[in-house]
C-alpha positions in Angstrom: 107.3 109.2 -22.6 109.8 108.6 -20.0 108.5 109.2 -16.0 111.1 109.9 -13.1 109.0 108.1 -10.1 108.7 109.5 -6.7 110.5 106.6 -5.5 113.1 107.0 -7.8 113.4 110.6 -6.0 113.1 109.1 -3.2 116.2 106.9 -3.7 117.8 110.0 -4.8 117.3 112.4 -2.0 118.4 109.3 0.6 121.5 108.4 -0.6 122.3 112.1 -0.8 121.1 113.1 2.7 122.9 109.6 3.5 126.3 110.3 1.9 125.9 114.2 4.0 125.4 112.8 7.3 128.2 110.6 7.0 130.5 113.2 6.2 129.0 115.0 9.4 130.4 111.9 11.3 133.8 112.5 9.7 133.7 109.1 7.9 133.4 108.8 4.1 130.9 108.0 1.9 131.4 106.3 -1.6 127.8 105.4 -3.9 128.0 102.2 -6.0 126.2 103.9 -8.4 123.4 102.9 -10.9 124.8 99.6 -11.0 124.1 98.9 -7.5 122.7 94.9 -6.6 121.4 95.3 -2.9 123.9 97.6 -1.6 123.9 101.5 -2.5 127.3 102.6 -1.0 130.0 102.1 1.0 131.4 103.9 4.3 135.4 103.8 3.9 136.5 104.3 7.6 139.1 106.8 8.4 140.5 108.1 11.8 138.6 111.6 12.5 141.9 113.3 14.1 144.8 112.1 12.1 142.9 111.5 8.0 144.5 108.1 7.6 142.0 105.8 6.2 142.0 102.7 7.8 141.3 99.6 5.1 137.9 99.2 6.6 134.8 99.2 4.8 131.1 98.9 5.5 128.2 98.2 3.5 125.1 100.5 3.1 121.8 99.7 1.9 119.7 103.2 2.2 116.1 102.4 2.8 114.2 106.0 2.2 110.4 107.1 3.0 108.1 110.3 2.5 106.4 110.1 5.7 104.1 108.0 7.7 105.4 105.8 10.3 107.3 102.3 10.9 105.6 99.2 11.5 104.7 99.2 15.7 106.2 102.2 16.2 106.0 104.2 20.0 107.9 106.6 21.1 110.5 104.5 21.9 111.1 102.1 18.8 109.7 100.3 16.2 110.4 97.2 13.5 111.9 96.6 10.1 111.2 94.1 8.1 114.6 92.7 5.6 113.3 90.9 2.4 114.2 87.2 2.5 116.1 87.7 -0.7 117.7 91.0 0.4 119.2 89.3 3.9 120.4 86.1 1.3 122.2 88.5 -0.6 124.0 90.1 2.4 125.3 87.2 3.7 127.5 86.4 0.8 129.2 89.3 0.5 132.5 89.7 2.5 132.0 92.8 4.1 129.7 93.7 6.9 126.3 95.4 5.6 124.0 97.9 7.5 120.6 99.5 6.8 120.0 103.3 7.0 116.3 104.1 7.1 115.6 107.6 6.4 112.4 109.1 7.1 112.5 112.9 5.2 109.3 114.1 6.8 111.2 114.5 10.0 114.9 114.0 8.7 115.3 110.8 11.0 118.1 108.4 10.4 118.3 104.8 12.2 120.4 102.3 11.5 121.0 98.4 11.9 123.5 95.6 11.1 121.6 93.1 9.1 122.9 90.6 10.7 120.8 91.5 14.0 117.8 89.9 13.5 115.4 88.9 16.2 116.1 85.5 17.7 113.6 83.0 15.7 113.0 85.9 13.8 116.0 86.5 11.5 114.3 89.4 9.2 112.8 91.4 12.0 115.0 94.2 13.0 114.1 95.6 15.8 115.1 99.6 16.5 115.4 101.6 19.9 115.2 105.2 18.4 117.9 106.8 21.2 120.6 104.0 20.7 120.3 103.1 17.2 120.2 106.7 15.7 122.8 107.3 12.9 124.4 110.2 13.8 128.7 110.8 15.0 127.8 108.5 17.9 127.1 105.7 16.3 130.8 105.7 14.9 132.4 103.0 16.7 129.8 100.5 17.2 129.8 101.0 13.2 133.4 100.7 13.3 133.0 97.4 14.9 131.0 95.4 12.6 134.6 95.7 10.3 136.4 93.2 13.3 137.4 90.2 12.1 135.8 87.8 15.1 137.4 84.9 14.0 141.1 85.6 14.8 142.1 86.3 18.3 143.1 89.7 19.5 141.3 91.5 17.0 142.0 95.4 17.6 139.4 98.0 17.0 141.0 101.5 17.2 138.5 103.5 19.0 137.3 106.6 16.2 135.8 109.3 18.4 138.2 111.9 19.9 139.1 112.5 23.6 137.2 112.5 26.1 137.0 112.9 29.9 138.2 109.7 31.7 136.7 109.6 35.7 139.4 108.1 38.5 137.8 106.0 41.1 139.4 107.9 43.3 138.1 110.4 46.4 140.6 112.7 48.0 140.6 112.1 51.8 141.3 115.5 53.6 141.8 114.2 57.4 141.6 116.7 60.4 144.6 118.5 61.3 145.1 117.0 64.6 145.8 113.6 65.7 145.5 112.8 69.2 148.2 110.4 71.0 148.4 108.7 74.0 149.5 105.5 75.8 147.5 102.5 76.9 147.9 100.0 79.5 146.3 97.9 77.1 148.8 96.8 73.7 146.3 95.6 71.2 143.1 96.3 70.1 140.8 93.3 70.9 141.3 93.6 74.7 140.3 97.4 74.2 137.1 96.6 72.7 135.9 94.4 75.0 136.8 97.1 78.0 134.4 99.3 75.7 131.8 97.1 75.3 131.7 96.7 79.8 131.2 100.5 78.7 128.1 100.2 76.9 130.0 102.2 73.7 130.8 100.8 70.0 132.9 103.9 69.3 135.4 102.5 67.4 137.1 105.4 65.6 140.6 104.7 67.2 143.6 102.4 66.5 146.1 101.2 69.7 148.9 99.3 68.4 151.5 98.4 71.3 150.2 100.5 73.9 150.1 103.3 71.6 146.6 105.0 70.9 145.8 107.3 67.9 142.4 108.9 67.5 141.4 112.1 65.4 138.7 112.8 68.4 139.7 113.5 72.2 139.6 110.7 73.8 139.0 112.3 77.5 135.7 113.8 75.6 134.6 110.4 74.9 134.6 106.4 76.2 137.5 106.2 75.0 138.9 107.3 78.2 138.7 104.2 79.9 141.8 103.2 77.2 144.0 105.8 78.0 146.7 107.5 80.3 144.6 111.4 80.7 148.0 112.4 81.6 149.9 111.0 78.5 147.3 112.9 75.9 148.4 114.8 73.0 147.7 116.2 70.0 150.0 116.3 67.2 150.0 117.2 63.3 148.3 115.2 61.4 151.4 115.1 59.2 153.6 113.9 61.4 151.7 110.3 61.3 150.5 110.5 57.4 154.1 111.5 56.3 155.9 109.6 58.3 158.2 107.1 56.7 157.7 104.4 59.6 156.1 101.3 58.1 154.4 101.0 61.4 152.9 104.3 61.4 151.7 103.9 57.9 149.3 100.9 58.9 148.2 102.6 61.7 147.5 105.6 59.6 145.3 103.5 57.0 143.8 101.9 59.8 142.4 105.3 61.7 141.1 106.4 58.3 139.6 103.4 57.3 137.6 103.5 60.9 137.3 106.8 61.4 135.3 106.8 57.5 132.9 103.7 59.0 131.7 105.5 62.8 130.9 108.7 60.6 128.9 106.3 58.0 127.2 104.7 60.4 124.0 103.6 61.7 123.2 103.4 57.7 126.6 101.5 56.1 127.6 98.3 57.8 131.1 96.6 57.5 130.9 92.8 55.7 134.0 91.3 57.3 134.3 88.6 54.7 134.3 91.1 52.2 136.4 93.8 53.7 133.5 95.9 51.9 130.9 98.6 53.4 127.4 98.0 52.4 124.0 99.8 53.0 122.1 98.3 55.8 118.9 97.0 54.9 115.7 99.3 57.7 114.1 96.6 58.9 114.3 92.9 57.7 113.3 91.7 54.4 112.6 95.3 53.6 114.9 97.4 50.9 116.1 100.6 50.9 116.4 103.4 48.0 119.2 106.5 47.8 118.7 109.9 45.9 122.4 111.5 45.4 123.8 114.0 42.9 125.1 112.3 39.8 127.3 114.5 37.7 124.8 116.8 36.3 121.5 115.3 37.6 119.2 114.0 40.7 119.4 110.1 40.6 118.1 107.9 43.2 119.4 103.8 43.1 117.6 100.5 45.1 120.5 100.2 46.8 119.0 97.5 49.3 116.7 95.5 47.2 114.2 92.2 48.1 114.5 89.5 45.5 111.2 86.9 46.2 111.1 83.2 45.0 110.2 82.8 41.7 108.4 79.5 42.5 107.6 80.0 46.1 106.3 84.1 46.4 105.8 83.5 50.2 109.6 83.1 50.5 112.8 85.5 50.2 115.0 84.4 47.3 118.0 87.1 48.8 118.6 90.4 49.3 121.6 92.4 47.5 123.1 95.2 49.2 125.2 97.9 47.6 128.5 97.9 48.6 132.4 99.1 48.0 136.0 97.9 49.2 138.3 100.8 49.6 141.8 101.5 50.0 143.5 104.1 50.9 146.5 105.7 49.1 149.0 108.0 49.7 150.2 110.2 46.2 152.0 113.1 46.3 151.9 113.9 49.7 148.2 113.3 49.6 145.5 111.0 51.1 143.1 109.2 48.6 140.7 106.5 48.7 140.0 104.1 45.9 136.4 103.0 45.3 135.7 100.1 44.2 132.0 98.9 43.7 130.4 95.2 45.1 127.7 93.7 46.2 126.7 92.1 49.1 123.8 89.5 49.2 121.8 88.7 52.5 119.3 86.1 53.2 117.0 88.9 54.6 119.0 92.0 55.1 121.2 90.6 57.3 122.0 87.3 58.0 124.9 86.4 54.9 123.4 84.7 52.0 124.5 80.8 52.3 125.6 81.4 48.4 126.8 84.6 48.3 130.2 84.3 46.1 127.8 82.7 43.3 125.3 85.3 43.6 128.4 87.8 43.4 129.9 86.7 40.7 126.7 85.9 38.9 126.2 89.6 38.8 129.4 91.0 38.6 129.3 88.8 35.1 126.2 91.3 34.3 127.4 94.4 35.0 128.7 97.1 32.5 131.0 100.3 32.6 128.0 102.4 33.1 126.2 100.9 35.6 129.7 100.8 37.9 130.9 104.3 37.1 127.5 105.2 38.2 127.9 103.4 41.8 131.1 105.2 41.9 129.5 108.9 41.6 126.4 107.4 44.2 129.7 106.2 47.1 131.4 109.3 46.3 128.5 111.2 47.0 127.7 109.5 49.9 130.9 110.3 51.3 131.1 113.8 50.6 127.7 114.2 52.4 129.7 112.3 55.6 132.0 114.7 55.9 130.0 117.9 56.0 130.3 120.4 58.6 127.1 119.0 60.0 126.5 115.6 60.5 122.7 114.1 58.9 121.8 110.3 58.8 122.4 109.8 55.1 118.4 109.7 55.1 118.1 113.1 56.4 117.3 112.4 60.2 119.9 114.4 63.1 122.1 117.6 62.9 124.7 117.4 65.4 128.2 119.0 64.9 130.8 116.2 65.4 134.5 116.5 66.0 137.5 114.6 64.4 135.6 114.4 61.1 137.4 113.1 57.8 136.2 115.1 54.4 136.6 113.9 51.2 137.0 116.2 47.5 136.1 114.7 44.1 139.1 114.3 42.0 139.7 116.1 38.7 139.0 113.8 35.9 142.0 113.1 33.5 141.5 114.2 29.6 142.5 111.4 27.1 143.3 112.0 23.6 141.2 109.3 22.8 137.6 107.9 23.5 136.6 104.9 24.5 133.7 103.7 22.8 131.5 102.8 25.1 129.2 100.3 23.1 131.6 98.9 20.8 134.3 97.4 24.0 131.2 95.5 25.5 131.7 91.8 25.0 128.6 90.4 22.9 127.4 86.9 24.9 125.0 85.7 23.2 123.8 83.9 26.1 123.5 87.6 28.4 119.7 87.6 27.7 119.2 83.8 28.9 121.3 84.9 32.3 119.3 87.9 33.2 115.9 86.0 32.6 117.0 83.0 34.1 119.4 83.3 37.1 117.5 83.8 40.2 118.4 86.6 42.7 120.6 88.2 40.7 118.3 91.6 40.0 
C-alpha cells in the first residue's frame, strides 16, 4: 500500500506557501520539481516597476516544520543547523543558495544565505527574527547575493520602489532686521578684547572694516561699547542676504553662523580645530544624554559619553562628544544650513583628546547611513527648539524671551523613483566585528 508522509506534506505545503510569498515580493518563483538534489526552486529576479527580468537567479532550499520551536530560540532569534553534506553541495553550484525556514503553525518565514555561517562555526546559521524575515523587505539584500564580488564595479540595481530621500539640510529663517553701525574699531579681535574689559562673551555680531552688523540692538546690550549710538540703524534683512557684494556675503554667513552658537549656548561649545559645534560635557568626566523628537517617535542619544580604560578602570580612556560642521547656503533666495554630523573626542570633557583624528576616523569608519541620518534629525531638532519664541536651556532650565533670534524649518524631503536599499549598499568588512571589540575608545 502506498503512504503519503506528513513530511512529504510538509514539503508540499512549504514550497507552495514559499513560491506565494515570493510572488507577494513581486519576484518570481520557479520549483525544480521532483527531481530536485538539495535545492527546491529558484527565485528569477525581475525589476518590480518596469517586468524586465534581470538574468539573476537565486537558489532556494525550503526547510518546512509543523510547529514547535527552533533550536535556542528567544524572542529575538534562534539557530539553524545546515547538514555537512547539504552546505558541501551548495558550494559547488554556481549560483548563490539561501534557506527559507517555514514554520506553518504561525506562518513564519526566515531566511539565510548559506554561506553565513558562524565564524569557527560554518553550519550554524544564526537568525535575528526582525532583520532576517522573508518578506518584500528582504528583496535587495536577496538581490545582492547574485553580485559578482570578484570583478570590480559590480552594480546591483536597487529592486524596491521610491521612496522618501531626507536633505541634510535646515532652512534658516533670520529676523527681519539687521542692525548697522560704525566702529572706531576695524576688526574683530580688538573688539573682543574691549568686551572681555566688559565682563561680556556676547559674541553674536560681526565688524568688518569699522562696519558692525548684529540682528540684536546693540545700545540694549555690551555691545555698545563697539559702536557709534549715533550711527545705529536698522535695515532689512534682505538688503545684506541678497546683496550681490562678496563682502557682504561673508559677513552675512558669519552673523548667522554666530548668531546660531550665542542662542546654543551654555550647552553646545565651538571646537576650533574642527570648525564643528559639539555638546558640552556637565561637569568633567561625566556624560551627558538628549531626548528629541525623531520623525515619528521620542528618542533620546549619549550624546556626551565616558569611555574608561580597558586595562586601567581607574583611568579615562576619552570622551566623544556629538558634534556637526555647518554651512550655510543661500538657494533660491533662501537661507539654509547644511548639517553635517562628527564627533569630537576629549580627554575628560574638555581638554582635546591628544589622538583625536584617529579616534575620529576610527569611528567615522563604523558608522552607517542610519545611525548619521539619525544625528541629523537629533541637530535639527536641537535647533528648531533654539529658535522658539521662548528661549529654554536645551535641558529644560530658563524661560526668557530673547531678541534677534534666528529660527530654523525642516526641509521637505525629496521623492525618488527609486529606493535605496538600505542593507544591501553597506560594505561587508569582514574585519568590522574585530574593530568594534577591539579599538579602544571608539564606543
Amino acid at each position: 500500500m502506498k503512504t503519503v508522509t506528513d513530511n512529504q506534506i510538509n514539503g508540499e505545503f512549504g514550497e507552495s506557501m514559499v513560491r506565494t510569498r515570493v510572488l507577494s515580493m513581486g519576484q518570481v518563483f520557479e520549483p525544480n520539481g521532483r527531481l530536485e538534489t538539495g535545492i527546491d526552486g529558484m527565485i528569477h529576479l525581475r525589476d518590480p516597476k518596469t517586468g524586465v527580468a534581470l538574468g539573476k537567479m537565486i537558489g532556494v532550499q525550503v526547510k518546512t516544520t509543523a510547529a514547535g520551536a527552533y533550536s535556542g530560540e528567544t524572542e529575538h532569534g534562534f539557530d539553524y543547523l545546515l547538514k555537512s553534506d547539504d552546505l558541501a553541495f551548495w558550494r559547488t553550484t554556481n549560483v548563490p543558495v539561501i534557506i527559507v525556514l517555514l514554520r506553518r503553525a504561525d506562518e513564519s518565514f526566515f531566511w539565510k544565505s548559506v554561506d553565513a555561517g558562524l565564524p569557527g562555526e560554518e553550519r550554524r546559521l544564526r537568525f535575528d527574527k526582525k532583520q532576517d524575515l522573508f518578506d518584500k523587505s528582504a528583496v535587495d539584500r536577496i538581490a545582492s547575493l547574485s553580485i559578482d564580488r570578484s570583478t570590480h564595479g559590480a552594480h546591483l540595481p536597487p529592486l524596491q520602489s521610491g521612496e522618501e530621500a531626507h536633505l541634510n539640510l535646515v532652512e534658516v529663517l533670520p529676523p527681519s532686521e539687521i542692525f548697522v553701525a560704525t566702529s572706531p574699531f576695524k576688526h574683530a579681535r580688538p573688539a573682543i578684547a574691549e568686551m572681555l574689559r566688559h565682563d561680556d562673551r556676547e559674541f553674536d555680531w560681526v565688524l568688518r572694516g569699522g562696519r558692525f552688523l548684529s540682528f540684536r540692538d546693540p545700545r540694549t546690550n555690551a555691545a555698545a561699547c563697539l559702536v557709534d549710538d549715533e550711527s545705529v540703524e536698522a535695515v532689512e534683512t534682505s538688503i545684506i542676504a541678497d546683496s550681490e557684494d562678496r563682502d557682504d556675503e561673508i559677513s552675512f554667513v558669519e552673523l548667522l553662523r554666530r548668531t546660531m552658537g550665542r542662542q546654543l549656548e551654555p550647552d553646545i561649545g565651538f571646537d576650533k580645530d574642527g570648525r564643528s559645534y559639539y555638546f558640552r560635557a556637565p561637569e568633567r568626566k561625566k556624560g551627558r544624554s538628549y531626548a528629541y523628537t525623531a520623525t515619528k517617535n521620542q528618542a533620546k542619544a549619549d550624546v556626551v559619553k565616558v569611555y574608561v580604560d580597558k586595562k586601567d578602570k581607574t583611568r579615562i580612556s576619552s570622551v566623544r562628544h556629538h558634534a556637526f560642521i555647518p554651512r550655510f547656503l543661500p538657494i533660491g533666495g533662501r537661507w539654509f544650513v547644511s548639517i553635517s554630523p562628527t564627533f569630537v573626542f576629549t580627554e575628560d570633557g574638555s581638554r582635546t583628546h591628544r589622538f583625536s583624528s584617529t579616534l575620529l576616523t576610527g569611528k567615522k569608519k563604523l558608522e552607517r547611513n542610519d545611525a548619521i541620518r539619525g544625528q541629523f534629525v537629533m541637530w535639527r531638532h536641537l535647533l528648531m527648539e533654539s529658535g522658539r519664541p521662548t528661549a529654554p536651556s536645551l535641558f529644560g532650565t530658563g524661560s526668557e524671551v530673547e531678541p534677534g533670534k534666528l529660527r530654523f524649518a525642516t526641509v521637505r524631503p525629496i521623492e525618488m523613483e527609486r529606493s535605496v536599499p538600505e542593507e544591501s549598499w553597506k560594505v561587508q568588512d569582514p574585519n568590522a566585528d574585530r574593530l568594534r571589540s577591539n579599538e579602544p575608545g571608539l564606543f
